[in-house]
VMD Tcl script that builds the backbone (N, CA, C; Angstrom):
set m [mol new atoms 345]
animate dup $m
set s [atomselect $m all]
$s set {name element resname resid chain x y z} {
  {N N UNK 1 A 0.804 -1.200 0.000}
  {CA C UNK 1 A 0.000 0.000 0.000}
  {C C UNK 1 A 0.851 1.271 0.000}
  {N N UNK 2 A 2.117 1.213 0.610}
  {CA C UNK 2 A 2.667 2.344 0.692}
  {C C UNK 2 A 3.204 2.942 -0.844}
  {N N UNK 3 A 3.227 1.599 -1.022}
  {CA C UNK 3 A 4.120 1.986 -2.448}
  {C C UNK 3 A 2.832 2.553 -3.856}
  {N N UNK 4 A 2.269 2.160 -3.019}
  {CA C UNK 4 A 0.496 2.750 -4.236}
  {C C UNK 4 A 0.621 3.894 -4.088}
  {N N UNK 5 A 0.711 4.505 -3.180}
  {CA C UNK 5 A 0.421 6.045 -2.032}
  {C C UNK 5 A 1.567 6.838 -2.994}
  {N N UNK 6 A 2.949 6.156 -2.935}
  {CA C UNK 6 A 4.024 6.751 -3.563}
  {C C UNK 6 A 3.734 6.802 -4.543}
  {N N UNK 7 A 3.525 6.214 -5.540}
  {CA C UNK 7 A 3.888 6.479 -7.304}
  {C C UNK 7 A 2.259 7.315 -7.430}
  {N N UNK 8 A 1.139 7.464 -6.693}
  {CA C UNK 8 A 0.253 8.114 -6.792}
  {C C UNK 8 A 0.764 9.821 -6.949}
  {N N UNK 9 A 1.397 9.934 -5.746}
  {CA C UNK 9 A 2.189 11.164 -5.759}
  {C C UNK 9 A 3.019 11.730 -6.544}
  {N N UNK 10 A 3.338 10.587 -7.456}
  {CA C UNK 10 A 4.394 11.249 -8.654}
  {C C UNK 10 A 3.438 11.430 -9.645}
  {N N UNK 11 A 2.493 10.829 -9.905}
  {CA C UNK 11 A 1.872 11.408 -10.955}
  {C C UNK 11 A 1.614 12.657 -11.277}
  {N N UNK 12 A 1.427 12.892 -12.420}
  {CA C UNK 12 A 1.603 14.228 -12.857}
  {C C UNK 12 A -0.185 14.660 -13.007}
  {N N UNK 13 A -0.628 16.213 -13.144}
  {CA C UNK 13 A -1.964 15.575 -12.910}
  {C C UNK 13 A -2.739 15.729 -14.130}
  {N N UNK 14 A -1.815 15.442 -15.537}
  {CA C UNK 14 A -2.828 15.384 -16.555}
  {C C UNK 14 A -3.021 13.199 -16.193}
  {N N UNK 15 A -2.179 12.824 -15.680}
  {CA C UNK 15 A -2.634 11.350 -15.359}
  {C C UNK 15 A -3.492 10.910 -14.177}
  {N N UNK 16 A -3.553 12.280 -13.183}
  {CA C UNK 16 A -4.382 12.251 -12.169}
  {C C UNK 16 A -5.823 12.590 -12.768}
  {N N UNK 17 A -6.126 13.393 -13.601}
  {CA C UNK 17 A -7.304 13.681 -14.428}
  {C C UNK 17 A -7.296 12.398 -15.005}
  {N N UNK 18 A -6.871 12.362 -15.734}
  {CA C UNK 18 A -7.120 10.906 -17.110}
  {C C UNK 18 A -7.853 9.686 -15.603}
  {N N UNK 19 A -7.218 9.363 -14.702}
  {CA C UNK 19 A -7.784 8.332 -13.805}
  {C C UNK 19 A -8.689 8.585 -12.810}
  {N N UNK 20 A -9.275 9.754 -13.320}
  {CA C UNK 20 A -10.464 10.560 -12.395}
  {C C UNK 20 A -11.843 10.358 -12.967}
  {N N UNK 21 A -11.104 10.548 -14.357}
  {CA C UNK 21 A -12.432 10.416 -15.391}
  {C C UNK 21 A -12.741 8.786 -15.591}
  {N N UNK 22 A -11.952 8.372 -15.313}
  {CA C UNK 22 A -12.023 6.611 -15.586}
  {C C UNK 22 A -13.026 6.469 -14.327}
  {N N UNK 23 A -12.462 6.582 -13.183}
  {CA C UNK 23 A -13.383 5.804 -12.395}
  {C C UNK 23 A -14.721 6.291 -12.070}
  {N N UNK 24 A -14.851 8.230 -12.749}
  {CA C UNK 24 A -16.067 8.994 -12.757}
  {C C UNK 24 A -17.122 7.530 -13.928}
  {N N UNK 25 A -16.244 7.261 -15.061}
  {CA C UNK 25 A -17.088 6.673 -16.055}
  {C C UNK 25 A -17.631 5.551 -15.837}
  {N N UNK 26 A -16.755 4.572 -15.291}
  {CA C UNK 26 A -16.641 3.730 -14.171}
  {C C UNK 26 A -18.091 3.470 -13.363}
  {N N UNK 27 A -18.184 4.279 -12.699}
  {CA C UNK 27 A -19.491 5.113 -11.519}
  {C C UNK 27 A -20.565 5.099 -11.956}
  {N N UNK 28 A -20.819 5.918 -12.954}
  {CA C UNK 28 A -21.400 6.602 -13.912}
  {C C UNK 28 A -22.334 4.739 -14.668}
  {N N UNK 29 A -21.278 3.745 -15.015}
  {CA C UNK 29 A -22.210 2.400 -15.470}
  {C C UNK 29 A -22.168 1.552 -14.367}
  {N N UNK 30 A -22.097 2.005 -13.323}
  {CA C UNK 30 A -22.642 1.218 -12.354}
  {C C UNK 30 A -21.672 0.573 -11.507}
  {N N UNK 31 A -20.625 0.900 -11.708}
  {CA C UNK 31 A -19.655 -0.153 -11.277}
  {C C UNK 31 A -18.968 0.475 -9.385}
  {N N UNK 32 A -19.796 -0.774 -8.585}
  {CA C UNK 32 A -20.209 -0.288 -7.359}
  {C C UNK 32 A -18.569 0.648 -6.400}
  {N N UNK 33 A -17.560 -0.324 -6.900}
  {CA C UNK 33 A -16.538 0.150 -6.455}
  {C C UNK 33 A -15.727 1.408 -6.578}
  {N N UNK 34 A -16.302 1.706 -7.768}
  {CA C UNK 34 A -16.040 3.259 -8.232}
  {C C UNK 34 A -17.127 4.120 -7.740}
  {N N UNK 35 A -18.100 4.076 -7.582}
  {CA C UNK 35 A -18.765 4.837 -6.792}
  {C C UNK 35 A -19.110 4.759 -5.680}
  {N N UNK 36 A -17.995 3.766 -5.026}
  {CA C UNK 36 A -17.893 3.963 -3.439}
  {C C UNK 36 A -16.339 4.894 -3.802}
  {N N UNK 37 A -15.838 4.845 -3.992}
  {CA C UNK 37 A -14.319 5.726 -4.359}
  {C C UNK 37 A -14.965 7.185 -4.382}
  {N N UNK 38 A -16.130 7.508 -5.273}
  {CA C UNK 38 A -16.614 8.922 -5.245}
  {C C UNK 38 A -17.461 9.427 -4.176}
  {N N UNK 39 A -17.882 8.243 -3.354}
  {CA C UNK 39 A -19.066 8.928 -1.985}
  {C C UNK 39 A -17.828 9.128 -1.428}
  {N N UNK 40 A -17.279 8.382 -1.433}
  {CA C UNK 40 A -15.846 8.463 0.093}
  {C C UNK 40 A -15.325 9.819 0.071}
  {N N UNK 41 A -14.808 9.879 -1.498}
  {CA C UNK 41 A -14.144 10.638 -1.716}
  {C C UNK 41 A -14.288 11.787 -1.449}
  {N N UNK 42 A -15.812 12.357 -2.374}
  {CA C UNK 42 A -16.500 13.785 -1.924}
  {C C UNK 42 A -16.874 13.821 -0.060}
  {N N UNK 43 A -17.393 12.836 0.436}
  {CA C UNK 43 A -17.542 12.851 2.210}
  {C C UNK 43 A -16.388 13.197 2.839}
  {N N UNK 44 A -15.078 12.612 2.349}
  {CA C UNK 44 A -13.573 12.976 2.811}
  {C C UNK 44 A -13.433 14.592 2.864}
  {N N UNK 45 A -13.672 15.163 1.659}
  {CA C UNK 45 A -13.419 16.522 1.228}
  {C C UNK 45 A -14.174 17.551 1.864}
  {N N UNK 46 A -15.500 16.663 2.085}
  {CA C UNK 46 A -16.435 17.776 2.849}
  {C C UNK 46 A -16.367 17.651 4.069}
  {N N UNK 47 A -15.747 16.731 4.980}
  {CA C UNK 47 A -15.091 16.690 6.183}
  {C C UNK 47 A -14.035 17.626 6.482}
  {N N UNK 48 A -13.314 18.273 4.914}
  {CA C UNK 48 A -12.039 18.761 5.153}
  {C C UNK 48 A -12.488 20.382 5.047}
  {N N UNK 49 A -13.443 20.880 4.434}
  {CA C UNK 49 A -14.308 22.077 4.500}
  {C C UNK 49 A -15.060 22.351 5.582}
  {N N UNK 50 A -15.630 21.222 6.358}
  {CA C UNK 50 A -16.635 21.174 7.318}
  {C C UNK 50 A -15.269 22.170 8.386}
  {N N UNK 51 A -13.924 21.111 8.371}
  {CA C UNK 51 A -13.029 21.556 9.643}
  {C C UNK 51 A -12.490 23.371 9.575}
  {N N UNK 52 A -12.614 23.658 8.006}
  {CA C UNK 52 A -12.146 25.312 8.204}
  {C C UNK 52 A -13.285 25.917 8.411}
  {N N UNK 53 A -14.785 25.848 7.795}
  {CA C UNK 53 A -16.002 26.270 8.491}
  {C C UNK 53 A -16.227 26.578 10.364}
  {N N UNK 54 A -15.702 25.514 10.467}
  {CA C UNK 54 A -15.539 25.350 12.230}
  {C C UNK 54 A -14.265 26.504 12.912}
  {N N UNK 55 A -13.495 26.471 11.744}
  {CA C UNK 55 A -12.635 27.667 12.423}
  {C C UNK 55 A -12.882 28.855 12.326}
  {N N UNK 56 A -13.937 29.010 11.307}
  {CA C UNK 56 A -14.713 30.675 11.437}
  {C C UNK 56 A -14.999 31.264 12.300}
  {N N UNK 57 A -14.921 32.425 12.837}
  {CA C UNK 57 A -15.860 32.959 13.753}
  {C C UNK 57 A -16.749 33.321 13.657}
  {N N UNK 58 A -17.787 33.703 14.040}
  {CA C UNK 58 A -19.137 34.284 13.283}
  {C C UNK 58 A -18.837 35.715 12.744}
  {N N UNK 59 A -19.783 35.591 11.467}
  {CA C UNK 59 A -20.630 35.255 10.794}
  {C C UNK 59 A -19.800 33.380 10.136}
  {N N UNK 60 A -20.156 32.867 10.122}
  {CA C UNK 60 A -19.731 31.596 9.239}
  {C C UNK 60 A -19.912 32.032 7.407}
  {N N UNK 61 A -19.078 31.603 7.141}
  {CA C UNK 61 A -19.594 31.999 5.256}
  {C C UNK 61 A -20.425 30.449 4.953}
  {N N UNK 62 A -21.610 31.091 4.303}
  {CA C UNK 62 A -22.347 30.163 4.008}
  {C C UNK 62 A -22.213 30.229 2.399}
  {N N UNK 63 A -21.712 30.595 1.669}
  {CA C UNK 63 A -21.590 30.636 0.226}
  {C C UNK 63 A -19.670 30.399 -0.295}
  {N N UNK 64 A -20.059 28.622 -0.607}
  {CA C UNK 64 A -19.147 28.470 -1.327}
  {C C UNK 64 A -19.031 28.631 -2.648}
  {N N UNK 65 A -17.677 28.596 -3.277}
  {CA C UNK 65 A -17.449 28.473 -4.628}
  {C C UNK 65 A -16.706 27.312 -4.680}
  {N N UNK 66 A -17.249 26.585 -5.776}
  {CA C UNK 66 A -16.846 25.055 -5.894}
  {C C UNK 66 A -15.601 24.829 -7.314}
  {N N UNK 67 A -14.914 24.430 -7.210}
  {CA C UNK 67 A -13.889 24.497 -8.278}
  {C C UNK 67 A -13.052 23.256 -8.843}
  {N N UNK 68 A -12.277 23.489 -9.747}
  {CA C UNK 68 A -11.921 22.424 -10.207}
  {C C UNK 68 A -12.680 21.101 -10.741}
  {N N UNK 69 A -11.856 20.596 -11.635}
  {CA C UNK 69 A -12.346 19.249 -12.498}
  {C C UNK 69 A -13.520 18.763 -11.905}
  {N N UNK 70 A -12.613 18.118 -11.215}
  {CA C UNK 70 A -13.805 16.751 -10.264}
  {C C UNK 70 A -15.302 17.675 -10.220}
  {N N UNK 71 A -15.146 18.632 -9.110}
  {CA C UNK 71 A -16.549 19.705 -9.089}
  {C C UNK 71 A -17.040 19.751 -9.975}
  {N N UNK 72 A -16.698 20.466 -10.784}
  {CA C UNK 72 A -17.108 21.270 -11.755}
  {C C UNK 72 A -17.857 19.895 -13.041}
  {N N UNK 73 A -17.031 18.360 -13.450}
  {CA C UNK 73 A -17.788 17.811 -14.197}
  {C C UNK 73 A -18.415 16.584 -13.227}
  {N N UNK 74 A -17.959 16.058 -12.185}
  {CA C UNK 74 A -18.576 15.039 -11.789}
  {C C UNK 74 A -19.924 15.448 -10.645}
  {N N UNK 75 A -21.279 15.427 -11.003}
  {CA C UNK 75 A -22.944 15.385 -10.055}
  {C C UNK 75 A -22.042 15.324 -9.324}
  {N N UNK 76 A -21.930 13.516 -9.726}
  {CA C UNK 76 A -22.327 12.573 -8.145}
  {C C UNK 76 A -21.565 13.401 -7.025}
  {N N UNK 77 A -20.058 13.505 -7.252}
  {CA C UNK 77 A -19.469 13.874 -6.024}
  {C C UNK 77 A -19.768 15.186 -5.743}
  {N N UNK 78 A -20.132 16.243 -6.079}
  {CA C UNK 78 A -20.524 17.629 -6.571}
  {C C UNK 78 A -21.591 17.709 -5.219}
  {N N UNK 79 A -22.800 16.404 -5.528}
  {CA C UNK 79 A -23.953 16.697 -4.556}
  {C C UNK 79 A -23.503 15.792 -3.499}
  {N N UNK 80 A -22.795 15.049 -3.157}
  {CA C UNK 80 A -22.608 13.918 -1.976}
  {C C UNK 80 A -21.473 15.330 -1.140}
  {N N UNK 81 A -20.743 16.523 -2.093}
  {CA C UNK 81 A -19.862 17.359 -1.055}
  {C C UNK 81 A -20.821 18.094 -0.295}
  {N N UNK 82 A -21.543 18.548 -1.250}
  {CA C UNK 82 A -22.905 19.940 -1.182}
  {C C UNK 82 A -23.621 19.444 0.324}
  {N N UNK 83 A -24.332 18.160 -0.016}
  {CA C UNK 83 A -25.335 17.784 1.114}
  {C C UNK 83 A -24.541 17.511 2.269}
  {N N UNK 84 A -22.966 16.714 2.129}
  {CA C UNK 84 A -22.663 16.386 3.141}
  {C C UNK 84 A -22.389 17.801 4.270}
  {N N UNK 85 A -21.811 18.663 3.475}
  {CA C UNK 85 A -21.975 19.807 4.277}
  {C C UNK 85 A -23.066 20.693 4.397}
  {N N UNK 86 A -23.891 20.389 3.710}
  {CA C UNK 86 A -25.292 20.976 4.054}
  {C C UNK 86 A -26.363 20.493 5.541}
  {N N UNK 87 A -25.456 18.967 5.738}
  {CA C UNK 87 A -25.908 18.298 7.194}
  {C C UNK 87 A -25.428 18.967 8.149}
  {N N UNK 88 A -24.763 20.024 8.095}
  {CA C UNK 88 A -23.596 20.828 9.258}
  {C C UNK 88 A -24.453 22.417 9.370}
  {N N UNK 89 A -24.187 22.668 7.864}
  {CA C UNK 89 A -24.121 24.360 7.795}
  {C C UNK 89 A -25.282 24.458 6.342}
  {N N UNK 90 A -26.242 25.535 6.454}
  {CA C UNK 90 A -26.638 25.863 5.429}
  {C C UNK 90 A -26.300 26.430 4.198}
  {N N UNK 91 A -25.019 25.678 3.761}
  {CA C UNK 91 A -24.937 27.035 2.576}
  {C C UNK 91 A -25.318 26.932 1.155}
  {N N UNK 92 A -24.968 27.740 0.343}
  {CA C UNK 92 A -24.900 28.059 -0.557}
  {C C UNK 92 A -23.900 27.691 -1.887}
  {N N UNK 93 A -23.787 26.370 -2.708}
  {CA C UNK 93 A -22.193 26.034 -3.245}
  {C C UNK 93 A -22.974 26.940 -4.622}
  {N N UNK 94 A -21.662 27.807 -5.477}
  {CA C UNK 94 A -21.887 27.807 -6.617}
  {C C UNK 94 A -20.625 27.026 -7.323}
  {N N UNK 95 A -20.816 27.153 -8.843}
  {CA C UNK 95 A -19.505 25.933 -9.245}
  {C C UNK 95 A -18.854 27.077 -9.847}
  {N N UNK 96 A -17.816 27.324 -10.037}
  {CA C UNK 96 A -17.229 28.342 -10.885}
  {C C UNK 96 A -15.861 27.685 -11.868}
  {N N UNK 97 A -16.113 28.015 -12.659}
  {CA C UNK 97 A -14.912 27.051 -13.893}
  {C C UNK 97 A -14.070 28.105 -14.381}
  {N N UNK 98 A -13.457 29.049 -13.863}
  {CA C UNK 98 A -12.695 29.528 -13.780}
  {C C UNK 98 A -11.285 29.061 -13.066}
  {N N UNK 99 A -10.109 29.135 -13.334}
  {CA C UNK 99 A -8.970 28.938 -12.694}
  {C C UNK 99 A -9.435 29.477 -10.771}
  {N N UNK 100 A -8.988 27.924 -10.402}
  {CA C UNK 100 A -9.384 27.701 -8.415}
  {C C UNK 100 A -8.585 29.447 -8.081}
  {N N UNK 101 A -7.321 29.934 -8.013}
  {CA C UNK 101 A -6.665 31.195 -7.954}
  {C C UNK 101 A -7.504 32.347 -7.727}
  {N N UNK 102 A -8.605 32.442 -8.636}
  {CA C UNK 102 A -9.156 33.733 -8.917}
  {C C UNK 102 A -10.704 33.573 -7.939}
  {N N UNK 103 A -10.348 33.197 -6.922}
  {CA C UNK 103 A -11.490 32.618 -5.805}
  {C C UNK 103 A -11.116 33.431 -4.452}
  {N N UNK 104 A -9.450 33.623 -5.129}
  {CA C UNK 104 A -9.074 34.603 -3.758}
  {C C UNK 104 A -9.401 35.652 -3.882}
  {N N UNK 105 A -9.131 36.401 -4.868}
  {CA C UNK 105 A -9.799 37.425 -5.666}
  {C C UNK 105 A -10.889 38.204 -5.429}
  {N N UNK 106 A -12.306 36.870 -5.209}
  {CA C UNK 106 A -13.779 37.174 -5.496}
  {C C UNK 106 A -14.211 37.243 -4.258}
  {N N UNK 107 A -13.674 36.721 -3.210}
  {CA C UNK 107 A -14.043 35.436 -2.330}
  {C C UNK 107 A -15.191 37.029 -2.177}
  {N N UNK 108 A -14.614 38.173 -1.064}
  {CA C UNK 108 A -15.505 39.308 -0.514}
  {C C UNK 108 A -16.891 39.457 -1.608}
  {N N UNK 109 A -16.218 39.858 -2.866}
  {CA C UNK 109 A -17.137 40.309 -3.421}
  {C C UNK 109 A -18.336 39.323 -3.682}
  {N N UNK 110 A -18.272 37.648 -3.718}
  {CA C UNK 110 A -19.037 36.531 -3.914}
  {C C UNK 110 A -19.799 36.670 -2.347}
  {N N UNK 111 A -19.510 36.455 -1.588}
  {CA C UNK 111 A -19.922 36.682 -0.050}
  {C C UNK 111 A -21.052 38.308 0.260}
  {N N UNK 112 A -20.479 39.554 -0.450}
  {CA C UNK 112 A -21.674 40.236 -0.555}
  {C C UNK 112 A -22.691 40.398 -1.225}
  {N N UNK 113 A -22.142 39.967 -2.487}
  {CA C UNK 113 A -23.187 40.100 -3.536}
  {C C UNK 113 A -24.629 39.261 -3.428}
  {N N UNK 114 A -24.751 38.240 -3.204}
  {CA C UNK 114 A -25.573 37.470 -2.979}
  {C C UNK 114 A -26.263 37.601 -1.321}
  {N N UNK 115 A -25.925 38.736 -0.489}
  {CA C UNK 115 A -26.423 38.755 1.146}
  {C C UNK 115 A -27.255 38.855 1.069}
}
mol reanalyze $m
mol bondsrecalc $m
mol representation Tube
mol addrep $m
């Protein structure tokens, strides 16, 4: 296992995409093991949002912006992140397909615009 973990890490991530979309397609015809890879996966992630939410002070931001590949083309994991943190906090995900970078950018202006 360790050695899976390792050469995972060297990948480069037009091969991390290429094996994202495989097991999205994977999912997608049914194939149960790949779409336990994508509940896990998106529940993992929204565990990892849930923990900086928790470090907010109030006001909490309830309006995310959702980014990147995975987000942006795969539902399934898209709504298994959304709801899982929607069991915590009420918010708001939009998807934005713009380069993840330009999120630092918006973040204020995304947070008032919509109050």
């Amino acid at each position: 296992m360790p050695s899976a973990v390792r050469r995972f890490y060297q990948l480069d991530r037009a091969h991390l995409a290429a094996f994202a979309a495989k097991v999205a397609a994977a999912a997608d015809d049914g194939n149960e093991a790949a779409q336990r890879v994508i509940t896990e996966s998106a529940r993992a992630l929204a565990q990892e949002v849930l923990v900086l939410l928790n470090r907010y002070a109030e006001p909490t931001p309830l309006k995310l912006a959702l980014s990147g590949s995975v987000l942006v083309h795969n539902e399934s994991f898209r709504h298994t992140l959304i709801e899982t943190i929607r069991a915590r906090y009420p918010i708001q995900a939009r998807v934005v397909t713009t380069n993840n970078s330009r999120g630092v950018l918006f973040w204020h202006r995304w947070q008032e615009k919509e109050a």
